[in-house]
Every structure is written in structure tokens, then in C-alpha cells.
C-alpha positions as CSV (number, residue, x, y, z in Angstrom):
1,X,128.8,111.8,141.6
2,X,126.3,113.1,139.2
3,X,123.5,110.6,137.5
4,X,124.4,109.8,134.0
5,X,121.8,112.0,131.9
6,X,121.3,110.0,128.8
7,X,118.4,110.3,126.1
8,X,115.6,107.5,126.7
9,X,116.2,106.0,123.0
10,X,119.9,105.0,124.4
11,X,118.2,101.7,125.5
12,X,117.0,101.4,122.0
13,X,120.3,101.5,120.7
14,X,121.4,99.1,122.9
15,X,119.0,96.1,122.0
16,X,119.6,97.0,118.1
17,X,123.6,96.7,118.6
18,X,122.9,93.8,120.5
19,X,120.6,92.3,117.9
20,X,123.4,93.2,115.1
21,X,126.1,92.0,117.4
22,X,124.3,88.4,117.9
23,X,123.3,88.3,113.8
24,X,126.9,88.8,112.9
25,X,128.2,86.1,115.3
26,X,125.0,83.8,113.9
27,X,126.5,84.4,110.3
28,X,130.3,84.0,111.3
29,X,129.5,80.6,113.7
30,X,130.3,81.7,116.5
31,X,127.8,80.5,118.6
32,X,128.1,77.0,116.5
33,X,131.6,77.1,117.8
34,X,130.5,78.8,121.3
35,X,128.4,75.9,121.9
36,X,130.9,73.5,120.7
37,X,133.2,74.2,124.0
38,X,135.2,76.5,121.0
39,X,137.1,74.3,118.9
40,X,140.2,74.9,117.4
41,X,140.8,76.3,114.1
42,X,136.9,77.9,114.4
43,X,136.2,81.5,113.4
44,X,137.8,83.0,115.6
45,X,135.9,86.7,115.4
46,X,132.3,84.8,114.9
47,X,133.2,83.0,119.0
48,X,134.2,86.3,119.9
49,X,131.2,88.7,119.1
50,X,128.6,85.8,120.4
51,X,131.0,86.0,124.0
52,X,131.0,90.2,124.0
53,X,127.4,89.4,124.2
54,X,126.9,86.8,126.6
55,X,129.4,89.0,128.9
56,X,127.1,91.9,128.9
57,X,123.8,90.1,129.5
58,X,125.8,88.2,131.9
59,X,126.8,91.2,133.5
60,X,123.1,92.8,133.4
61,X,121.2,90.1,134.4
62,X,123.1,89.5,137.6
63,X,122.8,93.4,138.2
64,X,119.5,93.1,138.1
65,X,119.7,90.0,140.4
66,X,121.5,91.7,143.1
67,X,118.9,94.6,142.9
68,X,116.1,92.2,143.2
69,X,117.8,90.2,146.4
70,X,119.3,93.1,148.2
71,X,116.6,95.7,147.4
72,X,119.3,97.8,146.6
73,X,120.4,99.8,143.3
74,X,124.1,99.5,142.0
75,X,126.5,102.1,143.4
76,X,127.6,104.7,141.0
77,X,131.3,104.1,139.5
78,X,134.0,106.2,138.2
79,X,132.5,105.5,135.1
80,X,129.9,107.9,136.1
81,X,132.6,110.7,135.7
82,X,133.9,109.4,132.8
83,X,130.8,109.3,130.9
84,X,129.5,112.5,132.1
85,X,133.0,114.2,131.0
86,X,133.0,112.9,127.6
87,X,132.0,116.4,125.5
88,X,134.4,116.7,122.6
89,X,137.5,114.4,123.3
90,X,138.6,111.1,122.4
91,X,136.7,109.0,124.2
92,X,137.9,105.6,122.5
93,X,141.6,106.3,122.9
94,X,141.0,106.1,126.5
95,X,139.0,102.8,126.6
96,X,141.6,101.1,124.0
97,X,144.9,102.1,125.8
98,X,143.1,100.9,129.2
99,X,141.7,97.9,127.4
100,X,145.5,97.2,126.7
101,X,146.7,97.7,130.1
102,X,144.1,95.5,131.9
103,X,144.8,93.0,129.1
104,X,148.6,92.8,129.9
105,X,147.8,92.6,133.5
106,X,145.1,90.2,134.0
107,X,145.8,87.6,130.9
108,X,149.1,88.4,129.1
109,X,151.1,88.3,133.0
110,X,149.2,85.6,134.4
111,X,148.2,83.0,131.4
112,X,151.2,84.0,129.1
113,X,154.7,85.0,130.9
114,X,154.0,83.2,134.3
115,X,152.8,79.6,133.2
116,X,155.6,80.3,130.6
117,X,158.5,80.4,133.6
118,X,157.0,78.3,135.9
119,X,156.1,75.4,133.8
120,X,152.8,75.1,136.3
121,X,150.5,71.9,137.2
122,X,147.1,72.2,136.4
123,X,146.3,73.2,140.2
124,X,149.4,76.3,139.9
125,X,147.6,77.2,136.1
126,X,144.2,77.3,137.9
127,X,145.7,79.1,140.7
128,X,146.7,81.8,137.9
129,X,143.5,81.9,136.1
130,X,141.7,83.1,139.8
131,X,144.5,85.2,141.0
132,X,144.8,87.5,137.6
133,X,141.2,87.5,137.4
134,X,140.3,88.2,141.1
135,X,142.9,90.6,141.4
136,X,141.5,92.5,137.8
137,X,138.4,92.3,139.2
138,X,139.1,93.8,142.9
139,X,140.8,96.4,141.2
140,X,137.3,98.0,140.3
141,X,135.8,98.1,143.5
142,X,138.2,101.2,143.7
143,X,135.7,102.7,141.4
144,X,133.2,103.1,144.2
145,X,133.5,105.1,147.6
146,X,134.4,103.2,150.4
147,X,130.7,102.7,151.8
148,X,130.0,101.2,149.2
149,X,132.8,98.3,148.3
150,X,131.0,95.2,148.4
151,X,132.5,92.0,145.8
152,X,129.1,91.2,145.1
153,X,129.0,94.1,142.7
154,X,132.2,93.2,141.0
155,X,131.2,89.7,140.4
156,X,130.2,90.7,136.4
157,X,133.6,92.0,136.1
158,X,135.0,88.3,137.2
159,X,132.7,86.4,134.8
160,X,133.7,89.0,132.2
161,X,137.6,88.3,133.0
162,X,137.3,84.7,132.8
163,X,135.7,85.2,129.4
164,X,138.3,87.2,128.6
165,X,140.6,84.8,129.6
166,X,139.5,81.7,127.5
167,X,139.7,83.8,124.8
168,X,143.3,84.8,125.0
169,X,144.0,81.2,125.5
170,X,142.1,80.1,122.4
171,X,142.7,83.3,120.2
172,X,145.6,85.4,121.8
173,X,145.8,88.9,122.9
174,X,144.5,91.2,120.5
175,X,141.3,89.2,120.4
176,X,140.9,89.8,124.1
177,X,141.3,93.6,123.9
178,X,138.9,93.4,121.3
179,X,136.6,91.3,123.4
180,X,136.7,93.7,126.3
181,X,136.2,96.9,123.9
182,X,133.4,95.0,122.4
183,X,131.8,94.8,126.0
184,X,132.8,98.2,127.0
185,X,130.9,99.5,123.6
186,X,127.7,97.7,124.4
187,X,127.6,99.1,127.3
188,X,129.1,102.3,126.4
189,X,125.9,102.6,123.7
190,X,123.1,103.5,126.2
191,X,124.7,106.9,126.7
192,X,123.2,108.9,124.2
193,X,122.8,112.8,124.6
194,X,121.8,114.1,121.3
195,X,117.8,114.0,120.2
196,X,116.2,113.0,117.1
197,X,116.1,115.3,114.4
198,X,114.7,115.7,110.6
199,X,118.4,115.5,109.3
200,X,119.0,111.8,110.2
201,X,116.4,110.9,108.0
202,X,117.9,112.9,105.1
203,X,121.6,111.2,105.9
204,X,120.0,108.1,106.1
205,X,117.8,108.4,102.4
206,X,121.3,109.6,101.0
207,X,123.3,106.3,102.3
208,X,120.7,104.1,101.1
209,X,120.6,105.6,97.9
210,X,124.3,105.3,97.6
211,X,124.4,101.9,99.1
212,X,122.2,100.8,96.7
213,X,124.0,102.4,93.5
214,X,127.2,100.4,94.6
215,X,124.7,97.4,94.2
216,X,124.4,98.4,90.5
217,X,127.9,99.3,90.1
218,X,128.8,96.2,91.2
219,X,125.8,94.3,89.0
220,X,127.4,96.1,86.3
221,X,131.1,96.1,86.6
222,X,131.5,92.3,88.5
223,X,131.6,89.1,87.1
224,X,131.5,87.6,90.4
225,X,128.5,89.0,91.5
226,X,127.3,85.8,93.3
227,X,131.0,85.2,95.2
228,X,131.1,89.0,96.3
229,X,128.1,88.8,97.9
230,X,128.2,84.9,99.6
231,X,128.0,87.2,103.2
232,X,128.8,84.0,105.2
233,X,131.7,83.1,103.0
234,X,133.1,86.8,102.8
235,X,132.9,87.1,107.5
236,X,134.6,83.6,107.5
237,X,137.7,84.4,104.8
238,X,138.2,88.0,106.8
239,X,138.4,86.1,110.1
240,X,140.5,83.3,109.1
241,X,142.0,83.7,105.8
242,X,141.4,80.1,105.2
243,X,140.4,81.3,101.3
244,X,141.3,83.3,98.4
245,X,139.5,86.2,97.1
246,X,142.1,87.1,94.6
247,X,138.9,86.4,91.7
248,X,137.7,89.9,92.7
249,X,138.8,92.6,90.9
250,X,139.8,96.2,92.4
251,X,136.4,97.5,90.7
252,X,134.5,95.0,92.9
253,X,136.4,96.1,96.0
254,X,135.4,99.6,95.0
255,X,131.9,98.8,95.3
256,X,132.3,96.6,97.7
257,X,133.8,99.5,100.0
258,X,131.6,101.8,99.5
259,X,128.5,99.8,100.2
260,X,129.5,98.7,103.8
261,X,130.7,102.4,104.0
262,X,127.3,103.4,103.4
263,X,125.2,100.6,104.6
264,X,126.6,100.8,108.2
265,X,126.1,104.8,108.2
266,X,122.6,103.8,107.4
267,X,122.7,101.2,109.8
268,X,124.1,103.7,112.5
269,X,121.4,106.5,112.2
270,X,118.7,103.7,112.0
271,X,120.1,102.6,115.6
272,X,119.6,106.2,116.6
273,X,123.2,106.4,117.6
274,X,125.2,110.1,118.1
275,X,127.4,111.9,116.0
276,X,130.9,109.2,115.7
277,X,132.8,112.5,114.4
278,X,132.2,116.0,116.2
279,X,133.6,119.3,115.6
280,X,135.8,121.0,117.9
281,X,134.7,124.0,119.9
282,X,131.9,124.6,117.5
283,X,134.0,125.6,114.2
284,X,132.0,125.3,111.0
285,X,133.8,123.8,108.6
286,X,134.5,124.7,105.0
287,X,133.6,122.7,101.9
288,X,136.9,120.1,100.9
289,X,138.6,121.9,98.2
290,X,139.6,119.6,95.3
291,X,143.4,119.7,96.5
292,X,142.5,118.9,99.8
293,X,140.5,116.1,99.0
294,X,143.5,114.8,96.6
295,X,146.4,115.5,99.3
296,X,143.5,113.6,101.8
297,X,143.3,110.7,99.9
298,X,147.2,110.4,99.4
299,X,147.7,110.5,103.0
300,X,144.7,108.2,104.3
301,X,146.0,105.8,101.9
302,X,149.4,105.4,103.1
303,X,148.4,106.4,106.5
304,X,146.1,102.8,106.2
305,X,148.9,100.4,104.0
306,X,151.3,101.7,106.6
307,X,148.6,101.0,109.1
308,X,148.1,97.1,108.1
309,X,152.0,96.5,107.4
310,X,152.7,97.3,110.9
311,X,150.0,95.4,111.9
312,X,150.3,92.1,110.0
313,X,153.5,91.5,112.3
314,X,152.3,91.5,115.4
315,X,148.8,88.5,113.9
316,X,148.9,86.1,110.8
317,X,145.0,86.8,111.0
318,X,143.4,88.5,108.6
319,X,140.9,89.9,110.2
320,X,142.7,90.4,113.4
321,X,144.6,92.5,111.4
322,X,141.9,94.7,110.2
323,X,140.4,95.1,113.8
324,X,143.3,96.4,114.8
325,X,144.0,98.9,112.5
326,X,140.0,99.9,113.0
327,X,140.5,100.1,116.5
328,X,143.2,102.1,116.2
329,X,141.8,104.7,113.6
330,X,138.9,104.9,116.3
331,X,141.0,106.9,118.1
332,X,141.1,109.6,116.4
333,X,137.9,110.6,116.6
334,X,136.3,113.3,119.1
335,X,132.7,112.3,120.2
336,X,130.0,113.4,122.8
337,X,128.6,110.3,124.3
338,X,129.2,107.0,125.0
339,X,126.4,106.5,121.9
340,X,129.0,108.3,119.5
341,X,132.2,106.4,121.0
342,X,130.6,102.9,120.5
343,X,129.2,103.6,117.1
344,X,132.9,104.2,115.9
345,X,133.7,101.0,117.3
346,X,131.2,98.6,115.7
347,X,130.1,100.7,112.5
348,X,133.4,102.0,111.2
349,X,135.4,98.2,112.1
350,X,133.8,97.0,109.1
351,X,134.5,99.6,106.3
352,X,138.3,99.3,107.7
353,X,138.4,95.7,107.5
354,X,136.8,95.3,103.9
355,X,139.7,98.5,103.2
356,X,142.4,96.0,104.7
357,X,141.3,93.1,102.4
358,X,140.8,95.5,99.7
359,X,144.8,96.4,100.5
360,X,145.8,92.8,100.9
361,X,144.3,91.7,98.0
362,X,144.3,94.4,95.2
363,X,147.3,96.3,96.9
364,X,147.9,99.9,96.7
365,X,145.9,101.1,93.8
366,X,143.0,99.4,94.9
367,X,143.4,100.8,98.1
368,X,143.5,104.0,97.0
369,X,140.4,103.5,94.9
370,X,138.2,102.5,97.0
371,X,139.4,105.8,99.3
372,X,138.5,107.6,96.8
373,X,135.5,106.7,96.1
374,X,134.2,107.2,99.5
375,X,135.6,110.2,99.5
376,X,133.6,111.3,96.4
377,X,130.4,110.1,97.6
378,X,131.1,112.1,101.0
379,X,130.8,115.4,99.4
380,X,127.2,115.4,98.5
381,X,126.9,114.3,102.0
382,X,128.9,117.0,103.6
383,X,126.8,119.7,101.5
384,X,123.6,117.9,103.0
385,X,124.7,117.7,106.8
386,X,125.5,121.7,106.1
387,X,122.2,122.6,104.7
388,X,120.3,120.9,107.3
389,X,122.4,121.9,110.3
């Protein structure tokens, strides 16, 4: 197998997400509730984000451990071929429906349907716990050739599945797939392939500058001003839906949209991260007319309300129902690099969950509002990423 080529400024990318991951857990309580042994009824998405990231400096550090005491480097993986294949397809569609799988296996089987017939003793329930998460974890040494199968190196993947596993139990299954996605995207961000250039610092002026007319808009056109932007109190109603925010009108939800559209894209080329969204066999694509833009915005926005219907059946959670619908638009997407797959993963989850709360709590028309007003401020954009292409 082939060594992963990735640019040097992929570890940078790493340590920013890691950074935003541990902020956004910090703000949400999760590691107030982490450190707390996780207690119930605590924000559930807050716990989760501040375990992604003990998982994957778990996993690291212990790497780097073995290295040290064996005077050996890792093996490759399969992953090696995954990576190194990931030119122009959808990369996240493969990670989710896997993510899925592995969930079902390892926790759904073994800590939902089994204890479920059996009616287990603590010492059966344990048993369970260390065969579906042994067996998940022996699984991967099939990644590596046969000289090379040792269960030292698939230790991370145990601590990593008994993670997973206390948060099925406290949180249920779609919080573990987005646990283990959230892992796999860390990691997944060190593979950049794409270099620097003078046009990320033009996208990035433009996002700013439209991040920070939404802040006007919204100084102008909200009475709430103070509520909307309570950061803390906004994380903890999307994760829980302990609260109300029916006080915000659908003009605040505009602006609200379109900054965290905006602020994240800045966010994303500030990280360095590739291209979330590439072109197919190297087309160049023509300006949006204004009929496509109109028919676009009619179909994203029942494409998305049909999106969190479906969704609201299968989680009472707010926010567990906007992660899903994220994860699921995710897939769509074609990228290069595991840089540009994990950047759709934690930059475009929260413009779809402030859509879904803009959907569940100003319905349709906001919906399609706040749609459209990205769309709007995208075409300036599109004219920009041309000229400087």
C-alpha cells in the first residue's frame, strides 16, 4: 500500500478542529457533564463532542505509545486505500452507511436487542459490553496484512467502542453514529491535498463581510438581539429542546442562518481545510440563472422539511434531529481529501441545524427564507470563486 501523501498544514487543521471541537463542548457542558460520570438529562451533544475528542487523543497518544515501547511504526490500514482513492466521490456516504453498520453490530445487537431477550445479570451485560466491542474491534485487524495483525494496534479502536458504547446507553443510537463520524472526521482532517492559494483569502474577506452584515441585519430588524445571540443558551435549547425560541421572529432566523452559513465558511478556510464541494471531471460551471435559482430554492426547501419530518420520528431531540438530516445532506457531496470530507461534517452540521430550528420554529416560510437568503448571498460568491480560479 501506498503512503498517504497529504499537505503538511493537514496537521494544522487537525489541532484547529480540535480546538473548535473542545470550545463547542466547553460552551454546551459537556465536559461539566463528562466529568460528572454523564448525568442524566445533561446536554446530550455538549458530552458527546468533548468524548469524539478524548477518543481521538486517546487513540493517538497510545499510538504513539506503542511506537515509543516497540520501536516500531503503525502498520498501514485499508484506510490507506481508502484515503488515497478519494478523488471526486462521496467520500462521507461511505463513512456514514459504515458508521451505521458498525453501530448496529457492536451496540444496537449487543446493548439493545440481546440484554432486551435475555433479561441478563450484571456479569451476562458485562459479558456483552466486551464481546460486541472485542469482536468490533478484532474486526479491524483485517485491515492490515497478515504479518502484521498484532491486538496491540487495535487497542484504540476498543477504547473507542467502549465510548461508543456508554453513549448509546446514555443517548441512544444516532448519537453513537454521530460519535464515531465525529472521530472518523478528526482523523479524517489531516488528509489534505490541495495548497494554499490567494483565493482563500478573497472567500474568506467575502464571508466575513457577509457574516458581519447579518450582524447589522439582525441589530436592525431584531428585537431580541440579546436572546439571539445568548450562544450558550441557543447550543443547549438545539441539543435538548428544554426551551422555547418561539420569541424569534422568521427575520431573525434569516440572519441568524446566514451568519453561521458564513461564519463557518470563514471558519473552514481559516482551518485551511479543502474544497467540501468539487466539480466533477473538471466541468466549469455556468452562472445560476434566475429560474434555476428559484426552482433550487423550491426544491432544497422541501427537500429539507421533508428531510426533518422524516427525521423527527425516529428522535424527540431537537438537535439529534438536525444532525441527522446534516449528516445525511453530507452525502451528497463529492470531495478530494479526507480535509474536504471532514469539513462537510463539522462546518456544514451547523447551518443545517440552525435551518431545522429555523423549520421547527418559524415553519415553512421561514424555512424557505432563510434558503434564500443564502442563496442570494452565494452568487456574489460564485462570480468571485470564477474570477479567481
Amino acid at each position: 500500500m501506498a503512503k498517504i501523501e497529504s499537505h503538511p498544514a493537514g496537521a494544522y487543521t487537525f489541532l484547529c478542529t480540535c480546538v473548535l471541537v473542545g470550545i463547542a463542548a466547553y460552551l454546551m457542558d459537556g465536559w461539566k457533564a463528562l466529568f460528572n460520570l454523564i448525568p442524566d438529562g445533561s446536554n446530550p451533544v455538549g458530552t458527546v463532542l468533548a468524548l469524539v475528542l478524548v477518543d481521538v487523543l486517546a487513540s493517538l497518544i497510545l499510538g504513539y505509545f506503542f511506537h515509543f515501547m516497540t520501536s516500531t511504526s503503525s502498520p498501514e490500514s485499508a484506510l490507506v486505500d481508502v484515503i488515497n482513492s478519494m478523488e471526486g466521490k462521496h467520500n462521507f456516504s461511505l463513512f456514514f452507511v459504515a458508521s451505521i453498520f458498525e453501530e448496529l453490530y457492536a451496540r444496537w445487537l449487543f446493548l439493545g436487542v440481546l440484554p432486551t431477550v435475555l433479561n441478563p445479570t450484571p456479569l451476562v451485560w458485562w459479558t456483552l459490553v466486551v464481546l460486541g466491542n472485542g469482536s468490533w474491534a478484532l474486526f479491524h485487524l483485517l485491515n492490515y496484512e497478515k504479518k502484521d495483525r498484532r491486538v496491540i494496534w487495535i487497542l484504540p479502536q476498543l477504547i473507542g467502542g467502549l465510548i461508543f458504547s456508554l453513549v448509546y446507553i446514555k443517548f441512544g443510537f444516532l448519537a453513537a453514529v454521530f460519535c464515531h463520524l465525529g472521530a472518523n472526521a478528526l482523523i479524517l482532517s489531516m488528509h489534505k491535498v490541495e495548497d494554499i492559494i490567494d483565493k482563500d483569502i478573497w472567500l474568506g474577506a467575502y464571508s466575513v463581510l457577509v457574516a458581519g452584515v447579518s450582524v447589522l441585519f439582525l441589530f436592525i430588524m431584531s428585537k431580541n438581539f440579546t436572546y439571539v445571540y445568548d450562544l450558550v443558551t441557543l447550543l443547549n435549547i438545539m441539543s435538548n429542546g428544554s426551551a422555547q425560541l418561539s420569541y424569534l421572529t422568521k427575520w431573525d432566523w434569516v440572519g441568524i442562518a446566514v451568519l453561521t452559513t458564513y461564519f463557518f465558511k470563514a471558519i473552514s478556510i481559516l482551518f485551511l481545510y479543502d474544497a467540501g464541494m468539487v466539480e466533477v471531471n473538471g466541468l466549469e460551471k455556468d452562472a445560476p440563472k434566475p429560474w434555476e435559482l428559484a426552482l433550487g430554492l423550491v426544491l432544497m426547501t422541501l427537500l429539507l422539511s421533508g428531510l426533518y419530518t422524516l427525521a423527527s420520528v425516529f428522535s424527540p431531540s431537537t438537535m439529534m434531529v438536525c444532525l441527522l438530516c446534516s449528516m445525511l445532506m453530507c452525502c451528497l457531496f463529492r470531495t478530494n481529501s479526507g480535509s474536504g470530507t471532514a469539513r462537510n461534517f463539522w462546518l456544514t452540521i451547523p447551518k443545517f441545524a440552525v435551518l431545522g430550528l429555523a423549520w421547527q420554529y418559524g415553519g415553512l416560510e421561514t424555512l424557505a427564507l432563510a434558503l434564500g437568503a443564502i442563496f442570494v448571498t452565494y452568487i456574489p460568491l460564485f462570480f468571485l470563486e470564477r474570477e479567481l480560479a
